[in-house]
Biopython code that builds the backbone (N, CA, C, O; Angstrom):
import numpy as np
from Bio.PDB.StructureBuilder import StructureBuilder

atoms = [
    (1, "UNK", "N", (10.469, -8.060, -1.776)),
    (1, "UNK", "CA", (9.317, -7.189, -1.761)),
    (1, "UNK", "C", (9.499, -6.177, -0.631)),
    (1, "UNK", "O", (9.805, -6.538, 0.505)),
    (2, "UNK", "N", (9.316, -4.983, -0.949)),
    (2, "UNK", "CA", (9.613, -3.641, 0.147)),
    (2, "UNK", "C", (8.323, -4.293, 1.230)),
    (2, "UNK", "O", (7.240, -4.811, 0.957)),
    (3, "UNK", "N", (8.777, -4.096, 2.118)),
    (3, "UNK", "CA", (7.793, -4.117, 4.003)),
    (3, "UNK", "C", (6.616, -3.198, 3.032)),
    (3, "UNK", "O", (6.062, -3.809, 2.119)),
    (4, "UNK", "N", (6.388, -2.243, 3.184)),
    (4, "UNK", "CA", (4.867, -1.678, 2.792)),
    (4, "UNK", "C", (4.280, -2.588, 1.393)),
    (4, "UNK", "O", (3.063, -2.498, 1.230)),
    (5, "UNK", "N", (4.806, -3.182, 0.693)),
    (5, "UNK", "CA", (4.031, -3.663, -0.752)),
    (5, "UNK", "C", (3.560, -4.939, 0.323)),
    (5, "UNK", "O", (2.358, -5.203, 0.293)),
    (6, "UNK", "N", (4.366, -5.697, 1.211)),
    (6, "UNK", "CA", (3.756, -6.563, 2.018)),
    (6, "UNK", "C", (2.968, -6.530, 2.255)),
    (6, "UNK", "O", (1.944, -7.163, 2.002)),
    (7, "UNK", "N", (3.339, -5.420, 3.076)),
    (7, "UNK", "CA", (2.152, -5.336, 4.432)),
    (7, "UNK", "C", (0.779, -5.113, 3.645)),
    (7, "UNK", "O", (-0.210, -5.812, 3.863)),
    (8, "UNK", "N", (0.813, -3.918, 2.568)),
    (8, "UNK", "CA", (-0.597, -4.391, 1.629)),
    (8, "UNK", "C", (-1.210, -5.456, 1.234)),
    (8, "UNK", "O", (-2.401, -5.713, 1.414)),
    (9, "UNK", "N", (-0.506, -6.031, 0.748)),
    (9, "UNK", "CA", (-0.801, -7.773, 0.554)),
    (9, "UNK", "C", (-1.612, -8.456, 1.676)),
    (9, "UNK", "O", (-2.694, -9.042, 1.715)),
    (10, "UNK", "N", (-0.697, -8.158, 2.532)),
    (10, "UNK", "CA", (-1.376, -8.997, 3.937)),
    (10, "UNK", "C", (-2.942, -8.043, 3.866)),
    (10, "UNK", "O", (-3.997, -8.339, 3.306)),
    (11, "UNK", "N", (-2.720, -7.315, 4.348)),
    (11, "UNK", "CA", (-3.872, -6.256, 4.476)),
    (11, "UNK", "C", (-5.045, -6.717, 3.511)),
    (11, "UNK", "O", (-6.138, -6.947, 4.030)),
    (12, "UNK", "N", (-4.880, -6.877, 2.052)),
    (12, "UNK", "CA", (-5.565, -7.302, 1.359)),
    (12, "UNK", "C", (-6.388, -8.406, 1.677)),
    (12, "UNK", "O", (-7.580, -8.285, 1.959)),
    (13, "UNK", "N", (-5.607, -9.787, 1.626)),
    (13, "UNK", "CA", (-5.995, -10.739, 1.849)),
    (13, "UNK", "C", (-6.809, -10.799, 3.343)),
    (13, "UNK", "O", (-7.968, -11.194, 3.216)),
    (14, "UNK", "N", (-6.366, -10.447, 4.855)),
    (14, "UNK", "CA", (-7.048, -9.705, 5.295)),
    (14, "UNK", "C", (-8.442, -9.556, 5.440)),
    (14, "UNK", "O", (-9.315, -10.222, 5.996)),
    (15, "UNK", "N", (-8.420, -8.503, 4.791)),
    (15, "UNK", "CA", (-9.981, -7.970, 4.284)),
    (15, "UNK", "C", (-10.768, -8.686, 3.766)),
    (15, "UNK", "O", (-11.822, -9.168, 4.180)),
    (16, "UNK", "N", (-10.290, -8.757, 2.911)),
    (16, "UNK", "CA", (-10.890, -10.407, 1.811)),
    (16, "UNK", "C", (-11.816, -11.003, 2.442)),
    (16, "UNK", "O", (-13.045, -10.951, 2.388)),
    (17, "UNK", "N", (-10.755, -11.830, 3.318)),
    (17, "UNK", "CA", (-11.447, -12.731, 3.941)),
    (17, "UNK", "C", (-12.042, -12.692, 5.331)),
    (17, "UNK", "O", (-12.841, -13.448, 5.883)),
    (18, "UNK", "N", (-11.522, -11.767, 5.675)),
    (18, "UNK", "CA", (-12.640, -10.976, 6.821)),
    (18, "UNK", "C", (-13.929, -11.149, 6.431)),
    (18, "UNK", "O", (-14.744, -11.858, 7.022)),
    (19, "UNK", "N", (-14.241, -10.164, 4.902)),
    (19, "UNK", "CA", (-15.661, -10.086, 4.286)),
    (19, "UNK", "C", (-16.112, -11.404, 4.571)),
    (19, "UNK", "O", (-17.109, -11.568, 5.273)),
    (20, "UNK", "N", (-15.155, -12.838, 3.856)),
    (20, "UNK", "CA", (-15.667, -13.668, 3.103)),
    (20, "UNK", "C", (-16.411, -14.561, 4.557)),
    (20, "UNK", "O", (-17.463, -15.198, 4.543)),
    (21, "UNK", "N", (-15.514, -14.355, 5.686)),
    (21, "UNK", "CA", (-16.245, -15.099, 6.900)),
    (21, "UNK", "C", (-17.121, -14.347, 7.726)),
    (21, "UNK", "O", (-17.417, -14.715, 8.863)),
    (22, "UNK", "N", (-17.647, -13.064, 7.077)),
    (22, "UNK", "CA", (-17.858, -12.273, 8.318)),
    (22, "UNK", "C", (-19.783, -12.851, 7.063)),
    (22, "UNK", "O", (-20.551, -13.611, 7.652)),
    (23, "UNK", "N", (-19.997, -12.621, 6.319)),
    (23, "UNK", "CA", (-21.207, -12.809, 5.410)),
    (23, "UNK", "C", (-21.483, -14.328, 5.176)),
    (23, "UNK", "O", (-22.642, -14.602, 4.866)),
    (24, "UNK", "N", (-20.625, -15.320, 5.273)),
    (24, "UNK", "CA", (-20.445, -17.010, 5.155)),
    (24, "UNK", "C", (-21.595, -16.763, 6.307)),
    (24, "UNK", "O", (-22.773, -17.031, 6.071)),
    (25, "UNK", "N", (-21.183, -16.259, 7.506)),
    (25, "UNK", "CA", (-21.588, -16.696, 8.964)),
    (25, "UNK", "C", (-23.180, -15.782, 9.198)),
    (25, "UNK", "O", (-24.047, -16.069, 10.023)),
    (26, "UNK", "N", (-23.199, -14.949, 8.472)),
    (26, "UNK", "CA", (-24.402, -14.210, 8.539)),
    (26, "UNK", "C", (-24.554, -12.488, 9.697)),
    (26, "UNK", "O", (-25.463, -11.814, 10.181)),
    (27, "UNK", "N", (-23.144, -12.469, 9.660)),
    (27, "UNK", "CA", (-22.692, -11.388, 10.336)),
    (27, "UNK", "C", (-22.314, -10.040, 9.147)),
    (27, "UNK", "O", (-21.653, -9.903, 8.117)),
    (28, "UNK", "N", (-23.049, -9.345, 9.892)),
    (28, "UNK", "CA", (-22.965, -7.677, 8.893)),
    (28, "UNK", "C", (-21.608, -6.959, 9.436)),
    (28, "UNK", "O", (-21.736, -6.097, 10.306)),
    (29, "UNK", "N", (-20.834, -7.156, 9.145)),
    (29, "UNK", "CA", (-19.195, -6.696, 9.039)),
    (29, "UNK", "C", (-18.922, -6.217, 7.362)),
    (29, "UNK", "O", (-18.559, -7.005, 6.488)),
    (30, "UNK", "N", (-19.165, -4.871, 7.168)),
    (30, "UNK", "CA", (-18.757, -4.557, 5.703)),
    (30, "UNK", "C", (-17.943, -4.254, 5.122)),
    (30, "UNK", "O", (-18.328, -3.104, 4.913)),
    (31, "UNK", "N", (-16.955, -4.326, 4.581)),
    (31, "UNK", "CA", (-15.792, -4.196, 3.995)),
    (31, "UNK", "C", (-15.659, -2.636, 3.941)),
    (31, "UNK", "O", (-16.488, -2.065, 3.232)),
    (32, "UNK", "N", (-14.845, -1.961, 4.512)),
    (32, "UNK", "CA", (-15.763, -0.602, 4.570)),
    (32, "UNK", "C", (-14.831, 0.188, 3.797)),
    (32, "UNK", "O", (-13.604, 0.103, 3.855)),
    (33, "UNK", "N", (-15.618, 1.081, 2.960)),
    (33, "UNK", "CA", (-14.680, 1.893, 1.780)),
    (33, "UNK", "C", (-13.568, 2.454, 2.015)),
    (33, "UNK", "O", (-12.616, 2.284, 1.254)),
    (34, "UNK", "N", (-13.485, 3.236, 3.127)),
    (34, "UNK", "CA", (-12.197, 3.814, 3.327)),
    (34, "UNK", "C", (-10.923, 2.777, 3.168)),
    (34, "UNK", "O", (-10.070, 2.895, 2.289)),
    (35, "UNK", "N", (-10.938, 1.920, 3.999)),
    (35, "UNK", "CA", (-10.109, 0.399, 3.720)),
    (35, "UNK", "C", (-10.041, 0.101, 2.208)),
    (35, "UNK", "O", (-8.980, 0.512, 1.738)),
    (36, "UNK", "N", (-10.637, -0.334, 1.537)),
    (36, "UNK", "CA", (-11.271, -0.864, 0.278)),
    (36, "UNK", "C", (-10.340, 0.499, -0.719)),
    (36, "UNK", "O", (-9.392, 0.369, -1.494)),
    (37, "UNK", "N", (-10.977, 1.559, -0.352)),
    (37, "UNK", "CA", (-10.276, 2.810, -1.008)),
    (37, "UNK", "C", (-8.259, 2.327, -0.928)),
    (37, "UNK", "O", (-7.701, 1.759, -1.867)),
    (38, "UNK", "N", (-7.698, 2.641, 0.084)),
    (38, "UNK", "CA", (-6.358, 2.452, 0.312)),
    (38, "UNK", "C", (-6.261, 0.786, -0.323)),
    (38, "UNK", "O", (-5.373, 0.736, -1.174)),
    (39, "UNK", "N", (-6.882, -0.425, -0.136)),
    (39, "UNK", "CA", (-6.237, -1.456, -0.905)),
    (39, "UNK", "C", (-5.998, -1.534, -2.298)),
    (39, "UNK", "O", (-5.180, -2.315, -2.785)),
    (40, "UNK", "N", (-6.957, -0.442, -3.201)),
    (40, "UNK", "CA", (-7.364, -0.793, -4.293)),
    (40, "UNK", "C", (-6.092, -0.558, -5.197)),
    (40, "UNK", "O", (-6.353, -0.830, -6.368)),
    (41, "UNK", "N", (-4.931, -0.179, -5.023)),
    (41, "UNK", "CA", (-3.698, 0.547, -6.059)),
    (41, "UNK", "C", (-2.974, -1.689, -5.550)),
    (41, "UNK", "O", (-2.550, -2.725, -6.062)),
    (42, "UNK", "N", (-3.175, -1.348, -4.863)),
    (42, "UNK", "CA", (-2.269, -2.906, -4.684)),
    (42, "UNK", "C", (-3.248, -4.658, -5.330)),
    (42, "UNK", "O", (-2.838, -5.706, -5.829)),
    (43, "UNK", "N", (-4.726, -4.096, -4.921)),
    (43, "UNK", "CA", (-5.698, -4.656, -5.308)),
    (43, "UNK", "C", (-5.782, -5.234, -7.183)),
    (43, "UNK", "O", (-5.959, -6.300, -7.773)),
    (44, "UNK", "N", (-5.515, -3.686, -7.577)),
    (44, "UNK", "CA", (-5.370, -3.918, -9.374)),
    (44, "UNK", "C", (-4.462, -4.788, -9.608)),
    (44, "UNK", "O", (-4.526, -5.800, -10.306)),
    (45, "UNK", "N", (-3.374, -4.250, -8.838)),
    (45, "UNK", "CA", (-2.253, -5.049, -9.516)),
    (45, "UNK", "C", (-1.494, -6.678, -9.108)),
    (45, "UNK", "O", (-0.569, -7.266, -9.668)),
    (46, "UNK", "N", (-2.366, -7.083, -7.850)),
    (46, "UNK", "CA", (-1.861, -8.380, -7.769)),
    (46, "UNK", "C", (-3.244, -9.547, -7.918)),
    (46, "UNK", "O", (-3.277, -10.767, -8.082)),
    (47, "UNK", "N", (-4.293, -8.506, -7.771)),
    (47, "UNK", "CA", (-5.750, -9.854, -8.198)),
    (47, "UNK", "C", (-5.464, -10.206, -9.843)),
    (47, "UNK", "O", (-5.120, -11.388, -9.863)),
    (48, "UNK", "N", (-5.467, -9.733, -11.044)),
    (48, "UNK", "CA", (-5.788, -10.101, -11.859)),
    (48, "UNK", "C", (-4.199, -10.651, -11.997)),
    (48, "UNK", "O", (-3.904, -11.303, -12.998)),
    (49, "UNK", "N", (-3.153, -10.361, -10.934)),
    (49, "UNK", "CA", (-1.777, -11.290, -11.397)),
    (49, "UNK", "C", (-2.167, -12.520, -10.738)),
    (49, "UNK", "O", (-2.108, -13.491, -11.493)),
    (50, "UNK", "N", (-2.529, -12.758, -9.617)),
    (50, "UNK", "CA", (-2.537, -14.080, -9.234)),
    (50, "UNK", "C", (-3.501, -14.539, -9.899)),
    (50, "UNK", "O", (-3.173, -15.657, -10.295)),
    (51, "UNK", "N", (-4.616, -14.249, -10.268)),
    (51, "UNK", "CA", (-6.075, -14.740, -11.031)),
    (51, "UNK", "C", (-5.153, -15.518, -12.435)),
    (51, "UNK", "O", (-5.162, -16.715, -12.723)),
    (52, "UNK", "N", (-4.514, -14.568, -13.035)),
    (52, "UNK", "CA", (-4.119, -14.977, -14.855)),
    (52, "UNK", "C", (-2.860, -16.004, -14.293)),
    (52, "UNK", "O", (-3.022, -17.094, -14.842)),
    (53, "UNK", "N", (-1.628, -16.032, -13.363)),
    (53, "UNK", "CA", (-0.620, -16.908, -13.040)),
    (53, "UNK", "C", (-1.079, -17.908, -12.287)),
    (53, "UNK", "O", (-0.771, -18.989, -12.789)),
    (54, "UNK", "N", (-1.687, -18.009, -11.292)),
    (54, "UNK", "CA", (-2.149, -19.226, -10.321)),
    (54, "UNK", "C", (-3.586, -19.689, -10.404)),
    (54, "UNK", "O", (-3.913, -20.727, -9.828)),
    (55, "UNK", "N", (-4.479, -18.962, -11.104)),
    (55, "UNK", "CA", (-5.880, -19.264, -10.799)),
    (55, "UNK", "C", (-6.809, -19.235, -9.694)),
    (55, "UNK", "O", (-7.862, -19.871, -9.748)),
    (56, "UNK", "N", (-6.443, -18.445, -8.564)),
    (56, "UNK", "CA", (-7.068, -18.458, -7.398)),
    (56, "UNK", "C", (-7.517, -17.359, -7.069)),
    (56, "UNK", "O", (-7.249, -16.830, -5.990)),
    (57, "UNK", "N", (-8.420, -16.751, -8.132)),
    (57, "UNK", "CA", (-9.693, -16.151, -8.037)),
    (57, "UNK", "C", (-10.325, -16.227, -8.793)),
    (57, "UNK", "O", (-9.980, -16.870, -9.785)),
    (58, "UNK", "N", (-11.532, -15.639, -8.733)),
    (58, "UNK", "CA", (-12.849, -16.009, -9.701)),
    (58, "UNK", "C", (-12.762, -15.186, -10.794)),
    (58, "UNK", "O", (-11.929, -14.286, -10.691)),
    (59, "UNK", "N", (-13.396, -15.245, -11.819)),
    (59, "UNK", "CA", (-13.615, -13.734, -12.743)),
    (59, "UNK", "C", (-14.178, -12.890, -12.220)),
    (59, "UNK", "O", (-15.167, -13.234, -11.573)),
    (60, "UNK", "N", (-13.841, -11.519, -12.253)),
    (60, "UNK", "CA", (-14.400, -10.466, -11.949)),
    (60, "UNK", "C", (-15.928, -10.837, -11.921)),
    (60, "UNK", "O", (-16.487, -11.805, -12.436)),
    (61, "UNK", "N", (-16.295, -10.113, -11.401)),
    (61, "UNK", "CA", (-18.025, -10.051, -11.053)),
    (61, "UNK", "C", (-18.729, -8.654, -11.249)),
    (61, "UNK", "O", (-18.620, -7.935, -10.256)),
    (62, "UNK", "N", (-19.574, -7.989, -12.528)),
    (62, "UNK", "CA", (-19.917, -7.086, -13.102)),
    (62, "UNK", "C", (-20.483, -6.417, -11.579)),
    (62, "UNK", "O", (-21.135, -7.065, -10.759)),
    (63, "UNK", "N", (-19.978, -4.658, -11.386)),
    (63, "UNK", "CA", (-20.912, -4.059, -11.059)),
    (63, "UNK", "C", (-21.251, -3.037, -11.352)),
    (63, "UNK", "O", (-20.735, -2.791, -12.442)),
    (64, "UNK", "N", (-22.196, -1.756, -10.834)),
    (64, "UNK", "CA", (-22.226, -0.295, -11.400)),
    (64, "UNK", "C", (-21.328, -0.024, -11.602)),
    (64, "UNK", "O", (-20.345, -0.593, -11.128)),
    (65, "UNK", "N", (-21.256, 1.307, -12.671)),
    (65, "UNK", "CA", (-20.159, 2.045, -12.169)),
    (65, "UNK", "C", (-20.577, 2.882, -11.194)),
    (65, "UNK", "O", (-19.776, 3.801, -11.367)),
    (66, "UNK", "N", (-21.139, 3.158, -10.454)),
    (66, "UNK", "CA", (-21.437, 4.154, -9.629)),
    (66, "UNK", "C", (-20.964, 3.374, -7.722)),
    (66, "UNK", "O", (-20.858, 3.886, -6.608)),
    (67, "UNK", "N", (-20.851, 2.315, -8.129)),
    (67, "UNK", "CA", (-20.481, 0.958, -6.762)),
    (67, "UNK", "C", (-19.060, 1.645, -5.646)),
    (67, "UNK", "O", (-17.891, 1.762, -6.014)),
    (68, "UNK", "N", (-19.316, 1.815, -5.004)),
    (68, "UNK", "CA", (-18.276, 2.292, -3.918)),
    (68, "UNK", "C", (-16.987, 1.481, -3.505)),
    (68, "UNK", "O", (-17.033, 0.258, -3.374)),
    (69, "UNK", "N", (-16.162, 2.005, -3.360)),
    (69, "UNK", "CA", (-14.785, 1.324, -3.577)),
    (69, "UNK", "C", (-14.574, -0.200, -2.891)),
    (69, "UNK", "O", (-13.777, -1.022, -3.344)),
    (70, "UNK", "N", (-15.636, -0.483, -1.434)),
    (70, "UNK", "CA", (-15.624, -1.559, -1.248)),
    (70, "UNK", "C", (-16.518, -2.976, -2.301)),
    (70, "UNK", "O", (-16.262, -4.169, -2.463)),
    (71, "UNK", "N", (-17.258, -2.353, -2.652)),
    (71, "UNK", "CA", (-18.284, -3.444, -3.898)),
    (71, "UNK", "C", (-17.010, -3.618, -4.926)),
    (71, "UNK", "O", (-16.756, -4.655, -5.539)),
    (72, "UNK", "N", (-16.316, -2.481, -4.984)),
    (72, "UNK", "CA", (-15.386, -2.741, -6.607)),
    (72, "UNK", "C", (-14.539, -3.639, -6.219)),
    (72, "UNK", "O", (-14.482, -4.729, -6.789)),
    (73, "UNK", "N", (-13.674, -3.290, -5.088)),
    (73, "UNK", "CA", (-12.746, -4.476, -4.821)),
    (73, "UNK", "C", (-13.289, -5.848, -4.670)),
    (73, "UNK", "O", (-12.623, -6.795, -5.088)),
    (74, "UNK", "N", (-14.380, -6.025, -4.139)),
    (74, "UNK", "CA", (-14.721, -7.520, -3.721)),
    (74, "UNK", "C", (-15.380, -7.465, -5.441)),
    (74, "UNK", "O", (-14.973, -8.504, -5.960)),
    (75, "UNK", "N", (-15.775, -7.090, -5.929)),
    (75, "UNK", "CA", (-16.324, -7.399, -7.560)),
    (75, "UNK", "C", (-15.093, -8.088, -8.014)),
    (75, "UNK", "O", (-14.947, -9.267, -8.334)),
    (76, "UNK", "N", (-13.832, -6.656, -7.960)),
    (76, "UNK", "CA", (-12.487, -7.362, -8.862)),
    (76, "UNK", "C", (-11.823, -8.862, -8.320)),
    (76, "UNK", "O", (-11.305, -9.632, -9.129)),
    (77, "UNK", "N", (-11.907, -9.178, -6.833)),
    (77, "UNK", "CA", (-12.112, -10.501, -6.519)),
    (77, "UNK", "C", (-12.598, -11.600, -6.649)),
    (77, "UNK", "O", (-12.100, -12.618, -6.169)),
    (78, "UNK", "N", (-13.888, -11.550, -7.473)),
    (78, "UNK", "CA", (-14.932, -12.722, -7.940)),
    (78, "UNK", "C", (-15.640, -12.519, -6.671)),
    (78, "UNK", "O", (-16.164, -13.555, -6.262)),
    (79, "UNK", "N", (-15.785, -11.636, -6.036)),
    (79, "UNK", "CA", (-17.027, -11.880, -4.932)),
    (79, "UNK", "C", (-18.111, -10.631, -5.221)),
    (79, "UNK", "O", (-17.893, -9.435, -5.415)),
    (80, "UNK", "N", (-19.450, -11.440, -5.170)),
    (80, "UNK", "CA", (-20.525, -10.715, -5.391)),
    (80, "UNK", "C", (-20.636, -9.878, -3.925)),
    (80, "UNK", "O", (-20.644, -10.323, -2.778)),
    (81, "UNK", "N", (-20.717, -8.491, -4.420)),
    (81, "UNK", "CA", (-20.629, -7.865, -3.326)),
    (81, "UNK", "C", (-21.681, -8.006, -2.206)),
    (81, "UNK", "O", (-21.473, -7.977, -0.993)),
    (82, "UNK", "N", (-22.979, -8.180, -2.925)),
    (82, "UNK", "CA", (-24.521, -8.233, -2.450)),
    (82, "UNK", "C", (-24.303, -9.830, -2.133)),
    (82, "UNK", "O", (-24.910, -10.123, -1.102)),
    (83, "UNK", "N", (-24.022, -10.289, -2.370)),
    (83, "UNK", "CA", (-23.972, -12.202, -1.908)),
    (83, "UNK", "C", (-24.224, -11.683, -0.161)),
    (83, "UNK", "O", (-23.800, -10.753, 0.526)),
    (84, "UNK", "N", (-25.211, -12.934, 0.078)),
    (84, "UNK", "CA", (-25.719, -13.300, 1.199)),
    (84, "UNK", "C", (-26.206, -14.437, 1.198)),
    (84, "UNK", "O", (-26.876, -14.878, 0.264)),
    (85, "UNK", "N", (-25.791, -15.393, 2.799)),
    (85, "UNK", "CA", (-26.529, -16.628, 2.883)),
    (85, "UNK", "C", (-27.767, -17.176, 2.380)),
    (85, "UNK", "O", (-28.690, -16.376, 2.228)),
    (86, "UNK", "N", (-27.929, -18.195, 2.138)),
    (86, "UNK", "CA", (-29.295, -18.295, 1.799)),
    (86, "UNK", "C", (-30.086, -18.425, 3.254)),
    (86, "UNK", "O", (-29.597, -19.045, 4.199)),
    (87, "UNK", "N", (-31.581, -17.652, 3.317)),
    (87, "UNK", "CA", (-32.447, -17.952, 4.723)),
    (87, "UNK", "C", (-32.481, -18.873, 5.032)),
    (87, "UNK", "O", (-31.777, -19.557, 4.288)),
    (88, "UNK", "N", (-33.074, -19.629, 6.036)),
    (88, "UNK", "CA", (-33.724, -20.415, 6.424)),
    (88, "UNK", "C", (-32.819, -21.640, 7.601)),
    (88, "UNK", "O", (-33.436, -22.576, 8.110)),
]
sb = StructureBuilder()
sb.init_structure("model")
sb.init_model(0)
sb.init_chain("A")
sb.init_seg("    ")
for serial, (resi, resn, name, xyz) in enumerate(atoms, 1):
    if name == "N":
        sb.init_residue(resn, " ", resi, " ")
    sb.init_atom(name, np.array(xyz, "f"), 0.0, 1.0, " ", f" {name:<3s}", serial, name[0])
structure = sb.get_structure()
């Protein structure tokens, strides 16, 4: 794999899970579009490969079309973009 298709990868995953612990914990850290924008060419093409070969993501998760490049990527991930802890 060329160093830059990597380093996307990493980057990806990354982010991911940046989001996924930064909202678990109840911390407003947003996946922020510009980022989200640059993952998304590497995003298409290895979520729905690892999703259909390994199973380790969710099904896509419907959103607008009008949803900004960070909602789309965490959508094409199985993560609800709007997901938040429950109160209390």
């Amino acid at each position: 794999m060329p160093a830059a298709q990597g380093a996307a990868v990493a980057a990806l995953d990354a982010a991911v899970h940046a989001w996924d612990i930064a909202v678990a914990t109840g911390r407003r850290l947003p996946l922020a579009d510009a980022l989200a924008e640059g993952l998304e060419g590497v995003g298409a093409f290895l979520i729905p490969f690892v999703r259909d070969s390994f199973g380790k993501f969710s099904a896509a998760v419907p959103v607008a079309d009008d949803a900004g490049p960070a909602a789309k990527l965490l959508a094409l991930s199985g993560r609800d973009p709007r997901w938040a802890p429950a109160a209390g």
